[in-house]
C-alpha positions, -999 to 999 in steps of 0.1 A, spaced: 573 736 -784 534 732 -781 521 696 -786 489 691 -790 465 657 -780 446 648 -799 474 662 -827 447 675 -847 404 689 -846 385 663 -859 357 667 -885 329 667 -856 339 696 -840 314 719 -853 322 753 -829 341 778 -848 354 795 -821 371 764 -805 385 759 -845 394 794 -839 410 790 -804 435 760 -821 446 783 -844 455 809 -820 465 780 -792 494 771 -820 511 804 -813 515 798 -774 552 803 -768 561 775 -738 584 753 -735 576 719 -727 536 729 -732 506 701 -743 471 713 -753 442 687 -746 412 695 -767 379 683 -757 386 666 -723 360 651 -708 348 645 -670 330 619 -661 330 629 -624 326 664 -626 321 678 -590 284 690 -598 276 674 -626 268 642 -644 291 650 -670 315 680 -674 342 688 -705 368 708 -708 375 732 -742 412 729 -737 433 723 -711 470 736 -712 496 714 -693 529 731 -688 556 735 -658 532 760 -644 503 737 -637 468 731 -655 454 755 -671 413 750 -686 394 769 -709 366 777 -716 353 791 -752 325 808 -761 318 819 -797 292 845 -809 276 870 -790 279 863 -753 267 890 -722 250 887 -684 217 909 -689 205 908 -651 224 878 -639 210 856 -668 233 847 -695 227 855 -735 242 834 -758 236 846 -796 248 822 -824 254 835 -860 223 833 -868 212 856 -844 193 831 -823 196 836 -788 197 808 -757 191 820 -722 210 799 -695 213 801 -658 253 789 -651 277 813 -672 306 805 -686 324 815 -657 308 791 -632 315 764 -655 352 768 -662 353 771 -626 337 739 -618 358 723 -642 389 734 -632 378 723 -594 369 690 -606 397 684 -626 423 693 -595 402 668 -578 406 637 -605 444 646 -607 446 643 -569 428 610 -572 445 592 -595 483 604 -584 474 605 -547 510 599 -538 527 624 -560 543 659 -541 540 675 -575 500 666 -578 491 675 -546 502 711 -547 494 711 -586 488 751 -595 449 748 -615 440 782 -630 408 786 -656 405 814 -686 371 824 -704 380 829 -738 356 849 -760 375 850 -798 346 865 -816 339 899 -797 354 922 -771 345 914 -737 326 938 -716 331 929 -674 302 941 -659 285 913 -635 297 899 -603 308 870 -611 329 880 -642 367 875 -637 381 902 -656 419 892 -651 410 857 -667 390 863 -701 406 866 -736 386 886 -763 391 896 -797 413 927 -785 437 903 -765 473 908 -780 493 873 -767 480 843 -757 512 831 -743 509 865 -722 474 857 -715 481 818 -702 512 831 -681 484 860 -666 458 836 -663 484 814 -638 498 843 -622 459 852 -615 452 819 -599 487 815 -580 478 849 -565 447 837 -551 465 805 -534 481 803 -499 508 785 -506 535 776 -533 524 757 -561 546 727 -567 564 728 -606 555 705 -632 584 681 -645 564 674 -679 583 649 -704 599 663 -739 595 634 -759 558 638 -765 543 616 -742 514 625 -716 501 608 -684 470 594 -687 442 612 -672 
C-alpha cells in the first residue's frame, strides 16, 4: 500500500509531467511505501533553496526524483529544455546534477535531525530522472543511464527497486532497513 503526503496534487501544481508522474506513482507495488510530493530544502548542500519532485520512503531507503516534462537533451554539455510550446530554455546544471545534489542534501538533513538513529546513519539514498513525455537517449557523461524512467519504461515498481539496487551497488557498505509505520503516519522531516 502506497500512501501519499500530501494525499493529493493541489491546484498550483502546474507541471504536467509531475501530474503525470502521480498517476503512474499510484501503481508502485511496495509494501509499507510513502510518496512526498514537492519537498522542499531549505539547506540544500549548494544551494539557497533546493526541492525535491518526489521522494519515495520505503524499507529500502529514500528514493528522490526528479521530473522533467517536454523535450529534454544535453547538446554539447548544455542542457535544452523544450516546453509544449516549443520554447526552448538553455541551462547549465542538468537534471542529473540536481537530483544528485538533492538526494546528497537530503541524506545530510536526515542525518541531522536523527543523529542518534542506527537506521539513519546507514540510510540507503538513491535518485531517478524521470522523463514521462519522451524516450530518453543516454549520450553525455554525466547521464546515469541505470537511473532514468522514460516513456518506454514498463514498471515503475521495477524501476524504484533498480533505481535502489543502482545506488546500493555503488555503496561500500550495508545499508541499514527502514522500519516505516503502517498506520499512515510519517516522521517529520
Amino acid at each position: 500500500m502506497v500512501t501519499f503526503i500530501p494525499p493529493y496534487l493541489g491546484e498550483e501544481i502546474k507541471s504536467s509531467a509531475e501530474k503525470k508522474m502521480y498517476d503512474i506513482l499510484q501503481e508502485l507495488d511496495m509494501e509499507n511505501a510513502y510518496i512526498l510530493h514537492s519537498l522542499g530544502l531549505p539547506r540544500h548542500q549548494s544551494k539557497i533553496y533546493g526541492e525535491i519532485d518526489f521522494v519515495v520512503v520505503c524499507d529500502r531507503g529514500a528514493a528522490c526524483l526528479e521530473i522533467k516534462g517536454g523535450r529534454v537533451e544535453c547538446r554539447e554539455g548544455r542542457w535544452i529544455f523544450t516546453d509544449r510550446y516549443g520554447t526552448e530554455r538553455e541551462k547549465a546544471e542538468g537534471p542529473f546534477a540536481q537530483v544528485t545534489g538533492n538526494m546528497f542534501s537530503l541524506r545530510k538533513v536526515l542525518k541531522e535531525k536523527f543523529p542518534g538513529s542506527p537506521h539513519i546513519k546507514n540510510i540507503l539514498t538513491a535518485c531517478g530522472v524521470v522523463f514521462p513525455d519522451i524516450r530518453f537517449p543516454a549520450s553525455s557523461q554525466e547521464i546515469i543511464p541505470e537511473i532514468v524512467y522514460d516513456a518506454g519504461t514498463d514498471s515503475i515498481t521495477g524501476y524504484i527497486k533498480g533505481i535502489f539496487d543502482y545506488w546500493q551497488g555503488r555503496r561500500h557498505r550495508k545499508p541499514e532497513r527502514l522500519s516505516l509505520p503502517t498506520s499512515g503516519r510519517l516522521f517529520r522531516i
